[in-house]
C-alpha positions as CSV (number, residue, x, y, z in Angstrom):
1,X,143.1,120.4,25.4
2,X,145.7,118.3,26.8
3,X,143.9,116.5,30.1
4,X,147.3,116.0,31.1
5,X,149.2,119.1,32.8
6,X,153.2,120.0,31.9
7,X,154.9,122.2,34.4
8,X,155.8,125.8,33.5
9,X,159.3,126.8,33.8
10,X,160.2,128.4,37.6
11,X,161.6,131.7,36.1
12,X,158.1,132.4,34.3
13,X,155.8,132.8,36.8
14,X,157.5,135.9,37.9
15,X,155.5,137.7,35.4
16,X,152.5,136.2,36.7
17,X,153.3,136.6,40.3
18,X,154.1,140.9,39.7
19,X,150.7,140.9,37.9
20,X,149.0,139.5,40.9
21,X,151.2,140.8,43.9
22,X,150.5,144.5,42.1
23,X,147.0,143.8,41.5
24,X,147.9,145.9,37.9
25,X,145.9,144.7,34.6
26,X,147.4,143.0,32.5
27,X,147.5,141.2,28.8
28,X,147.2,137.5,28.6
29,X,147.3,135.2,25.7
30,X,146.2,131.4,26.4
31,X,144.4,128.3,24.9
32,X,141.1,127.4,25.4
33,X,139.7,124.5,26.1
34,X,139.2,124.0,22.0
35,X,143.0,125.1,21.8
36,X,141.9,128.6,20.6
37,X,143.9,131.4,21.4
38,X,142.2,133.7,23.8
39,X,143.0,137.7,24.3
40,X,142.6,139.0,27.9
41,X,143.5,142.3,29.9
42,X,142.7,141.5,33.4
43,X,143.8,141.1,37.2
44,X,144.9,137.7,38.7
45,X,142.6,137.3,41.6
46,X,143.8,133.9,42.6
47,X,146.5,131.5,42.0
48,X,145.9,128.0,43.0
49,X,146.5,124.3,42.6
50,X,144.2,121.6,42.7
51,X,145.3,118.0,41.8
52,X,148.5,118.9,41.0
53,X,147.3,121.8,38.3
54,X,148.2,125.3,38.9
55,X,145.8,127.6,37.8
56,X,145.1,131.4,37.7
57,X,141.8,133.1,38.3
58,X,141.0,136.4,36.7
59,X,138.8,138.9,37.2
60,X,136.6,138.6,34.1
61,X,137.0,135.5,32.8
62,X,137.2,131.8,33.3
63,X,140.0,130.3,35.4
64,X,143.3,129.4,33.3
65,X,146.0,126.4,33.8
66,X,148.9,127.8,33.9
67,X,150.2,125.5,31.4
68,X,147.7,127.0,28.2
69,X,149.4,130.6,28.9
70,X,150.6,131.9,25.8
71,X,152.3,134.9,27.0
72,X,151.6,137.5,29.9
73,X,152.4,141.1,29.2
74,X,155.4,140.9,26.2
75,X,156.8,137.5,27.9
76,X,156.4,134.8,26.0
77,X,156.2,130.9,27.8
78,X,157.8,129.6,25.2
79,X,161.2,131.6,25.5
80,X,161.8,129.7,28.1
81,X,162.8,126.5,29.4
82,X,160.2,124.1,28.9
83,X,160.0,123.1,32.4
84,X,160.9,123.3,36.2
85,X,159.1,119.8,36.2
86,X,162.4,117.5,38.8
87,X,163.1,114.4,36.3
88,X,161.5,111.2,37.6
């Protein structure tokens, strides 16, 4: 896994923030720490940031950088932009 974190895109996390703010199940894809592709249904209990990583916890299962989401529901990360990230 990459130690170093890339900023998702700002429109993404709209999928992410209905799935939370409606507290509704649902499907997430992501990497693992070995870069495995992971299956979950499950709630967002938490979204929060530590160290400048954003991260999501669910409700059965470990808690996820936002940056190893494959896709949430039928949205895919990668159809977007690669990032929000301001140019430095």
């Amino acid at each position: 896994m990459s130690p170093t974190y890339v900023p998702i895109n700002c429109e993404f996390p709209a999928f992410r923030e209905a799935a939370a703010t409606r507290r509704r199940v649902a499907t997430f894809r992501y990497l693992d720490e070995d870069d495995r592709e992971q299956v979950v249904a499950a709630r967002i209990l938490d979204l929060c940031a530590k160290d400048g990583i954003e991260c999501m916890l669910l409700d059965h299962g470990p808690i996820v950088r936002l940056d190893r989401i494959v896709s949430i529901d039928d949205a895919v990360r990668d159809s977007w932009d690669v990032s929000c990230a301001l140019p430095g």
